[in-house]
C-alpha positions as CSV (number, residue, x, y, z in Angstrom):
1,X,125.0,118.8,68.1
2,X,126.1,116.9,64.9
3,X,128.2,120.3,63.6
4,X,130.1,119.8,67.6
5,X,130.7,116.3,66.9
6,X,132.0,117.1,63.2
7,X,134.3,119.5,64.8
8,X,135.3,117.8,68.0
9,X,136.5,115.4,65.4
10,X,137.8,117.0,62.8
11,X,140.2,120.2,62.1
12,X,141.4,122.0,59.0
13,X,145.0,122.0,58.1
14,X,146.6,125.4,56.7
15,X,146.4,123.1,53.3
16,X,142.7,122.3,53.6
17,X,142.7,119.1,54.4
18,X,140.8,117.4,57.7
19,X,142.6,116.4,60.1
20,X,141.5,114.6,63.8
21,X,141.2,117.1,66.3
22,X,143.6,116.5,69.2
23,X,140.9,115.2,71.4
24,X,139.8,113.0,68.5
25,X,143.5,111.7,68.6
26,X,143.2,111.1,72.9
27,X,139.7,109.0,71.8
28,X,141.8,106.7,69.1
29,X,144.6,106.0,71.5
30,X,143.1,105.5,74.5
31,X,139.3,104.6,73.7
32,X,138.3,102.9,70.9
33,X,140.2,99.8,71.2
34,X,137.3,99.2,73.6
35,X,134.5,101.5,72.8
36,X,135.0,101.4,69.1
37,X,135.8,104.7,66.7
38,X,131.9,105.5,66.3
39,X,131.7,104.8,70.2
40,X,128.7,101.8,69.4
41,X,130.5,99.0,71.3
42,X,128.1,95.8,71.0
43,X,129.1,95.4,74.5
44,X,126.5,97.5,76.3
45,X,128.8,98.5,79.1
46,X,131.1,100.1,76.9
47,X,128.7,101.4,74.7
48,X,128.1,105.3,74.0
49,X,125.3,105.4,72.2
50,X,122.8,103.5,73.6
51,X,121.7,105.9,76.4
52,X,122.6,104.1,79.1
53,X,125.3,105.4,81.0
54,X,125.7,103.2,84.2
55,X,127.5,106.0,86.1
56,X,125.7,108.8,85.0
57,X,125.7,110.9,81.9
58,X,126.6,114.7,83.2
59,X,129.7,115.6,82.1
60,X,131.2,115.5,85.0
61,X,130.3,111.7,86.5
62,X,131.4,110.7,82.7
63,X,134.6,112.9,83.5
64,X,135.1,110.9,87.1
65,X,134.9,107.5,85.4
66,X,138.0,108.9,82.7
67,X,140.0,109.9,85.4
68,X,139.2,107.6,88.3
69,X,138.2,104.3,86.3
70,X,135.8,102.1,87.9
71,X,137.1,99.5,90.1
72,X,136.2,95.8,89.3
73,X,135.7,96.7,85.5
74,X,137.9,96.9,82.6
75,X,137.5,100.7,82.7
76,X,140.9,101.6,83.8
77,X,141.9,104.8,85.4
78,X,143.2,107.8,82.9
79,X,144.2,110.4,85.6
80,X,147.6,109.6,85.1
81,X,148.0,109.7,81.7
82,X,145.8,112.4,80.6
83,X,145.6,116.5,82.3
84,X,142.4,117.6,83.8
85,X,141.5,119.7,80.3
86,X,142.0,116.5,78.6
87,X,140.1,114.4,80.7
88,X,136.8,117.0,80.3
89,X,137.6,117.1,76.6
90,X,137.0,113.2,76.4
91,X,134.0,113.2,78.7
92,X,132.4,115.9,75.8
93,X,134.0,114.1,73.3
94,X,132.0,110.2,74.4
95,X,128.5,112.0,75.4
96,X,128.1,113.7,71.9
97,X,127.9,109.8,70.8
98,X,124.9,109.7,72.6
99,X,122.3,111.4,70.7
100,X,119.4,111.6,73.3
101,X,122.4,113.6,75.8
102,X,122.3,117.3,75.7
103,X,125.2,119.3,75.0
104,X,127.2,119.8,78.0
105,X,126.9,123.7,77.7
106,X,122.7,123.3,77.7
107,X,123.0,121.5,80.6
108,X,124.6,124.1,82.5
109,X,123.0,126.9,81.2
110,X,119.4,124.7,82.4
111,X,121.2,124.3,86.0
112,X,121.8,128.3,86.1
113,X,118.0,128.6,85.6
């Protein structure tokens, strides 16, 4: 889990240095301002790691709330702004914040069962 954090977050250049990874870069410009760059917001609703996810934490209720926002909150709707592939890349991209959250790919293979 930690090594598909490291890499969701960071890629090598052809020179060897890291670099974000581009859904790294979607988090900084259209995330953490609100859920901050480690995703521990001290305001629970916005926090990632906490385990609580108000909306539910499969992949694809946290992929619903990207793209369709949540009325009445400050979560704003990203469908718009961001593709499909880049709205499933984010939802990966916040759970793996969580610590207590499987990887997405467990959780399917588990519902295949």
């Amino acid at each position: 889990m930690i090594q598909a954090l490291a890499a969701s977050l960071l890629m090598v250049a052809a020179d060897g240095t890291a670099k974000p990874s581009p859904t790294a870069e979607l988090y900084k410009t259209h995330c953490q301002s609100c859920h901050m760059a480690d995703g521990d917001s001290p305001l629970e609703p916005l926090n990632f790691t906490d385990g609580l996810w108000k909306h539910g934490s499969a992949p694809a209720k946290v992929a619903g709330v990207i793209a369709k926002g949540v009325p009445g909150s400050a979560m704003l709707a990203f469908d718009s702004k961001l593709t499909p592939r880049q709205v499933q890349a984010l939802a990966g991209h916040v759970r793996a914040f969580d610590k207590k959250l499987k990887p997405a790919a467990a959780q399917a293979r588990k519902k295949a069962k």
